[in-house]
C-alpha positions, 0 to 999 in steps of 0.5 A, a space after each residue: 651175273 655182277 660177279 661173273 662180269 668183274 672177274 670173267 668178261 672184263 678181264 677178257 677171260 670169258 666172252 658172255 652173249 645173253 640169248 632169248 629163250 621165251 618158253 611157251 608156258 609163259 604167255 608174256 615171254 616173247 613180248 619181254 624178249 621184243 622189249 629187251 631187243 627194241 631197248 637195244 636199239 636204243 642203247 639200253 639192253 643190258 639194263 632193260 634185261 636186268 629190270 625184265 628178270 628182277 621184276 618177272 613176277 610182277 609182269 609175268 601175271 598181267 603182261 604189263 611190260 611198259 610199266 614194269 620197265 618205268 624205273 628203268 626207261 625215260 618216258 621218252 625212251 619208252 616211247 622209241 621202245 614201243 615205236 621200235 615194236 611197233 614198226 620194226 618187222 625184223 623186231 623178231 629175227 634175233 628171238 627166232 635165230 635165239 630159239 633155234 639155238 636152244 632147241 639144238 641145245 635141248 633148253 628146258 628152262 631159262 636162265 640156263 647156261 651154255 658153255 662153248 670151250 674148245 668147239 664142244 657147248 656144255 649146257 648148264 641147268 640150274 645155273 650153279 651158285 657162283 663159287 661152283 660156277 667159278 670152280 668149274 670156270 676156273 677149271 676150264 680155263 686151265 686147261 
């Protein structure tokens, strides 16, 4: 992703919107999903996604969320995330509006990819090492 954001997003070639996709089989998925999207609400979304994906194994066998995000969050940014899950009845509109998406899409697995150039989506899985990913960025850009 680092490398995609500097040669890519930055430079205004491609535009990247991170989607949630919280697969049933695993049981703390839509939770993470409610974390990363309370963590947007305080301005601290890309790197509470970043911690969410970088420490899954840890959180993903005991749903511990909270303490997986600790290098990540203040405590007190902590405590708005959890008030957020707590009383924000819409916490879940974008998750549902993301998982709508990806069914039409057909995802199986996440992360997955999904390539929108010219009105036609191109659905990627596995996500390609990143000199495929260029290669087939590059390509379509030239076109």
């Amino acid at each position: 992703m680092p490398q995609l954001a500097a040669e890519y997003v930055k430079t205004g070639k491609v535009k990247l919107l991170h989607r949630d996709y919280p697969l049933q089989q695993h049981p703390y998925a839509r939770a993470a999903a409610r974390y990363a999207n309370a963590s947007g609400a305080i301005g601290k979304y890309d790197a509470v996604a970043d911690r969410l994906f970088r420490s899954q194994e840890i959180w993903s066998v005991n749903g511990d969320i909270a303490t997986a995000l600790t290098p990540t969050l203040a405590p007190d940014e902590l405590k708005r995330v959890l008030h957020i899950i707590e009383t924000d009845a819409h916490i879940d509109d974008t998750v549902a509006e993301d998982m709508a998406m990806g069914q039409k899409d057909q995802l199986k697995s996440t992360p997955t990819l999904v390539v929108v150039a010219k009105g036609k989506r191109q659905v990627i899985a596995p996500i390609p090492v990143y000199s495929l990913l260029k290669s087939y960025l590059d390509a379509l850009l030239s076109q």
